[in-house]
C-alpha positions in Angstrom: 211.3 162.6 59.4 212.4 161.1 56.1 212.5 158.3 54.6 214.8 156.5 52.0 213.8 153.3 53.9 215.2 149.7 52.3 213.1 146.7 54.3 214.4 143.0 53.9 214.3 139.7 55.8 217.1 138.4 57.6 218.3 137.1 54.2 218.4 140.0 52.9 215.4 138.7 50.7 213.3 142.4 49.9 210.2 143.1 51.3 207.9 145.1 48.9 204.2 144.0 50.5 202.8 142.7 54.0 202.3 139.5 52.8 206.3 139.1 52.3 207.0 140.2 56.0 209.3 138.2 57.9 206.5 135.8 59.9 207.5 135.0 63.7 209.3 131.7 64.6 205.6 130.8 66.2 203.3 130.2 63.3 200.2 130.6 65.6 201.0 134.4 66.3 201.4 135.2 62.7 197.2 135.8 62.6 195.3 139.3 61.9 194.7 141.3 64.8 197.5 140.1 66.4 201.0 142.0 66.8 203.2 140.3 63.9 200.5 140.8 61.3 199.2 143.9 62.3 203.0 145.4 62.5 203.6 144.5 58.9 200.4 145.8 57.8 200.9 149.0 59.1 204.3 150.0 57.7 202.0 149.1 53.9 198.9 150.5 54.9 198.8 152.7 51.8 199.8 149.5 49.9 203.4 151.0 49.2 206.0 150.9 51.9 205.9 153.7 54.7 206.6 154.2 58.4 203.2 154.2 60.3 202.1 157.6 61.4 201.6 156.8 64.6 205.3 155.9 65.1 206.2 159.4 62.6 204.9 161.0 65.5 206.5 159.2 68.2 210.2 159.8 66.9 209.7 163.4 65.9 208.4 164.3 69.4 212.4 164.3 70.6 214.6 166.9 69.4 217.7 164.6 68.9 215.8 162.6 66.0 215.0 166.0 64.1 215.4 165.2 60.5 216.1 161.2 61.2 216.4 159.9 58.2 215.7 156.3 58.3 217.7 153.8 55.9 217.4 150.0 56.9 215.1 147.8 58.2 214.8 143.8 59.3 212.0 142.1 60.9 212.5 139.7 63.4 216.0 140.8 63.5 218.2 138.6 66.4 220.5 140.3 68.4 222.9 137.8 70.4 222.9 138.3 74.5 224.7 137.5 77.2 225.7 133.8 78.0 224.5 131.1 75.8 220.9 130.9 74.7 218.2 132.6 72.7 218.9 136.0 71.3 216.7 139.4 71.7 214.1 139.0 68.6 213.1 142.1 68.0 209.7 142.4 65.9 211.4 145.1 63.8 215.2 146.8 64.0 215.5 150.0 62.3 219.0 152.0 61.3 218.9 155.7 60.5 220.5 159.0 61.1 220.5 162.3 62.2 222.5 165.3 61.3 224.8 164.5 64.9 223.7 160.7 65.2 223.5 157.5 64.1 220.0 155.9 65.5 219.4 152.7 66.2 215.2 151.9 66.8 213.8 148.3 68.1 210.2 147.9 68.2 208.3 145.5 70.1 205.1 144.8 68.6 202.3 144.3 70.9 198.0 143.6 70.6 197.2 142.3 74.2 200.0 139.8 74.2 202.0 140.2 77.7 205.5 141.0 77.9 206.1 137.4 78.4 204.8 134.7 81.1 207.3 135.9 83.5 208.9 138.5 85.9 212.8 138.5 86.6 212.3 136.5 89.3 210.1 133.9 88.6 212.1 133.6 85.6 214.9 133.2 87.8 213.3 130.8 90.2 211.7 128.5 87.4 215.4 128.2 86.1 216.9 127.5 89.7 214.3 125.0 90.0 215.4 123.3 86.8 218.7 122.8 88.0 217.6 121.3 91.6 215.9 118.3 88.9 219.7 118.7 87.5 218.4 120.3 84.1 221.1 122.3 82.0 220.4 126.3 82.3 222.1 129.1 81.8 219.4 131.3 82.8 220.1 132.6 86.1 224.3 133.5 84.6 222.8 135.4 81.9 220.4 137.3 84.2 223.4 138.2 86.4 225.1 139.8 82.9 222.2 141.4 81.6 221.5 143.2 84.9 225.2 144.3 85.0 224.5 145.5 81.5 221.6 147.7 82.9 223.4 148.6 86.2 220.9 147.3 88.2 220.3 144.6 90.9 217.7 142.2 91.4 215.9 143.8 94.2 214.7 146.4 91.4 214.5 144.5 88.3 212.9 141.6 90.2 209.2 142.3 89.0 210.1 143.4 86.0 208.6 141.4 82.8 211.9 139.6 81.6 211.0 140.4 78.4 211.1 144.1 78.9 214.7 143.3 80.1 215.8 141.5 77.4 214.3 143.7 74.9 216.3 146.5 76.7 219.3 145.1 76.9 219.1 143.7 73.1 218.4 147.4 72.1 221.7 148.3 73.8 223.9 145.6 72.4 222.1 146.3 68.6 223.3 149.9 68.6 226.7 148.8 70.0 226.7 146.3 67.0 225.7 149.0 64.4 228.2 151.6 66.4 225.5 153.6 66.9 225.7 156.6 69.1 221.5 156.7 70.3 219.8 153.5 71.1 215.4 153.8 70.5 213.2 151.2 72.1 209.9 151.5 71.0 206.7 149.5 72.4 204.1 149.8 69.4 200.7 149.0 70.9 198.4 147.9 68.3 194.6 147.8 69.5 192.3 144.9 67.8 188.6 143.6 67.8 191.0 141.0 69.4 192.5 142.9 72.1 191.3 143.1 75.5 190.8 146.1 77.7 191.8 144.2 80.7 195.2 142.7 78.8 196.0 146.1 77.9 195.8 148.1 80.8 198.3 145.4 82.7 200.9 145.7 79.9 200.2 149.4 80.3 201.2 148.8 84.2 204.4 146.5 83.1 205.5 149.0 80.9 205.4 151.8 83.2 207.0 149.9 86.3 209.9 149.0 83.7 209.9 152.9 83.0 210.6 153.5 86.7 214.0 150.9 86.8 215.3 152.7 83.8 214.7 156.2 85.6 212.2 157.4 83.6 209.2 158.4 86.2 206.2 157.0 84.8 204.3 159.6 85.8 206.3 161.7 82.9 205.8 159.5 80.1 203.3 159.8 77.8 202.1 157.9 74.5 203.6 159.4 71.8 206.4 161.4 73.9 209.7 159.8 73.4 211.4 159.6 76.7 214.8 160.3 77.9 217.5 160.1 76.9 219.4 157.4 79.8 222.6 156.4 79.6 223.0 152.4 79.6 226.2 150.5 79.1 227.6 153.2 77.9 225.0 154.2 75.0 222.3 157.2 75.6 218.4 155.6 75.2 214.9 157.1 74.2 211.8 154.8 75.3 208.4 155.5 74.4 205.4 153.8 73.3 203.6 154.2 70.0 199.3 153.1 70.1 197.7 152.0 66.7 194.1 151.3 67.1 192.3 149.7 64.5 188.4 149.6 66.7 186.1 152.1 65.6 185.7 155.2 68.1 182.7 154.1 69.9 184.4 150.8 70.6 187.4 152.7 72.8 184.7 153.8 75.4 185.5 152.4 78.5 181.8 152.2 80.0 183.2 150.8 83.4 184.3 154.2 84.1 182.6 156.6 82.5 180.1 157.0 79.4 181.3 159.5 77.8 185.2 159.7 79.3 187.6 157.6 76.9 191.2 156.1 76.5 193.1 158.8 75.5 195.6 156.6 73.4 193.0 154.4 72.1 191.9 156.5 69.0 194.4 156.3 65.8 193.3 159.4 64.0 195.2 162.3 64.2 195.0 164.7 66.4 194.5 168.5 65.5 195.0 171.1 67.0 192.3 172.4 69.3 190.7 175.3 71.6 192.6 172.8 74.7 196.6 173.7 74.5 199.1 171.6 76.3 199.1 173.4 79.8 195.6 174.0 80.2 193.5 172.2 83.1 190.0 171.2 82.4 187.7 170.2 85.0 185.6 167.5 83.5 182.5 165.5 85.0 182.7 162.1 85.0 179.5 160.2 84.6 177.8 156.4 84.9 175.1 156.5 83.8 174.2 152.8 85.4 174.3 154.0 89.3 173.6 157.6 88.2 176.9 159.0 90.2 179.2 161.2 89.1 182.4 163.3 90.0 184.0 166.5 88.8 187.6 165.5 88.5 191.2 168.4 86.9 192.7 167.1 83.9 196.2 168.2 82.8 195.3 169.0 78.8 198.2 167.4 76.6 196.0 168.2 73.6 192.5 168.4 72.0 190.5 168.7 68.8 187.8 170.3 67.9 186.6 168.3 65.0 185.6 165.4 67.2 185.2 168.0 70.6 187.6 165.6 72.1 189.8 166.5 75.3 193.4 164.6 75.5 195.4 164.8 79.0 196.5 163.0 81.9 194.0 163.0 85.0 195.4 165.7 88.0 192.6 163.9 90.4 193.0 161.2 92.9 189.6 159.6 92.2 187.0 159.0 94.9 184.1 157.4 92.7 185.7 156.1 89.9 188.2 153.8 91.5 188.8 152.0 87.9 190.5 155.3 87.3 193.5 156.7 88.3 195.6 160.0 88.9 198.0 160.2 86.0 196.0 158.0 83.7 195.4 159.3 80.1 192.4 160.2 79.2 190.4 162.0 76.9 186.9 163.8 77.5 184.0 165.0 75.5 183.7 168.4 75.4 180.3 167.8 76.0 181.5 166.9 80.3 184.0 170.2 80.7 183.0 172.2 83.4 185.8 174.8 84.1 188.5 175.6 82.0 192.1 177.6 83.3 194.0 178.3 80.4 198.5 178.3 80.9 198.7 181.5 78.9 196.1 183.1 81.7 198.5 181.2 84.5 
């Protein structure tokens, strides 16, 4: 990817440092280790302005954004909706192109923050409860648009996080705006002293339900792997999540599952290439050390590296111990816990 990259705020005021990042409206969410900072911080982390690795990586995964070349960039950029009210802020709107494309990219900065307080519906049904105390709300007409937007009805976008919807839908409308011909919606997880394992793994849940509405199978998506693309309103989408984690490695162990097993998009180095290639199946033995069980579960190798012995892949197992964990999760294992190995090039 490259870079000729021009940040400003809204004003079209420059942005040459963190510290001159466009803050959010909320001046209680603009505090380190949460998503606003921690997003500005990471596109200066060298102390000179530069895309964050971990979001390099995301957009070169998929073949239409070879050689994007990104050119503009706004925080907290608003992008008008459907029927009067608040506009789509999205934490960061990017402009580039491609050789064939003109790209528009919206991130949603996230720590452990939810995807707002509400689903579709109980956004729905707090607003229709408004109006029965004859309160003033558009809420429910501009749910109606933005689902026609999406092509979908209610019964599917129901429990949905509204914000994922709006946040989709305001991706849509921004490349219509900038008449571009591929829409990116990026979710850029950034993992804190602050965050919560808890917090994150139900965003993680929110975020692949949302998948599955937009026709992406959840089970396909991975972090880092651009998705797609799906056609909505009109204008072809990539999703795909980015993970920034700024906790030591020892701090990613998850030790309610599984001393030495950990979350595979919790660790923020790079990844090398390893003796594990993407095809591979490892079998892997999952221990706690606490009750002294264990359980020898596949795991469907995405990647590995050899520096830190460290296994990355989705789980091929339907757990019978481990009930925290679940088939399809990503994980990563110690090379220290494989027990079998079948190799793709053998297969």
């Amino acid at each position: 990817m490259q870079s000729e990259l021009e940040l400003s705020r809204p004003d079209k005021t420059p942005i040459t440092c963190w510290e001159e990042w466009t803050p959010p409206k909320k001046e209680y969410q603009w505090v380190l280790g949460r998503s606003a900072m921690e997003l500005a911080k990471a596109w200066f982390a060298g102390g000179r302005l530069s895309p964050p690795q971990e979001l390099i990586k995301l957009l070169d995964s998929h073949p239409r954004l070879h050689n994007l070349k990104l050119i503009r960039g706004i925080p907290e950029c608003v992008t008008i909706l459907p029927v009067k009210g608040e506009g789509r802020n999205h934490d960061l709107w990017l402009i580039g192109r491609t050789e064939h494309d003109s790209v528009t990219i919206c991130i949603e900065a996230k720590a452990d923050e939810p995807f707002g307080n509400e689903t579709v519906a109980e956004y729905r049904a707090t607003a229709l409860r408004r109006r029965e105390k004859r309160e003033r709300t558009g809420v429910p007409e501009r749910i109606n648009a933005l689902l026609k937007l999406v092509a979908g009805s209610a019964s599917y976008w129901d429990p949905i996080r509204y914000q994922l919807l709006t946040a989709m839908c305001g991706t849509v409308l921004q490349a219509k705006k900038d008449s571009s011909s591929l829409a990116v919606f990026v979710v850029h997880e950034f993992r804190t002293e602050k965050t919560k394992p808890e917090n994150l793994e139900r965003n993680n849940e929110d975020y692949e339900r949302f998948l599955t509405v937009i026709g992406i199978p959840s089970s396909s998506a991975m972090n880092g792997c651009l998705q797609g693309p799906v056609m909505i309103d009109g204008v072809e989408c990539l999703v795909g999540k980015a993970v920034t984690t700024m906790k030591t490695t020892a701090d990613a162990f998850d030790s309610t599952s599984a001393n030495a097993s950990l979350r595979a998009d919790a660790l923020r180095e790079e990844v090398t290439m390893g003796k594990y290639v993407i095809g591979d199946f490892v079998k892997a033995e999952f221990k706690d050390d606490a009750s002294g069980e264990s359980e020898w579960m596949w795991v469907m190798v995405h990647s590995s590296d050899d520096e830190k012995r460290v296994v990355f892949g989705r789980l091929d197992n339907e757990p019978v111990v481990f009930k925290r964990l679940r088939l399809g999760q990503e994980i990563a294992v110690s090379y220290d816990l494989i027990r079998e190995h079948r190799s793709a090039a053998s297969s």
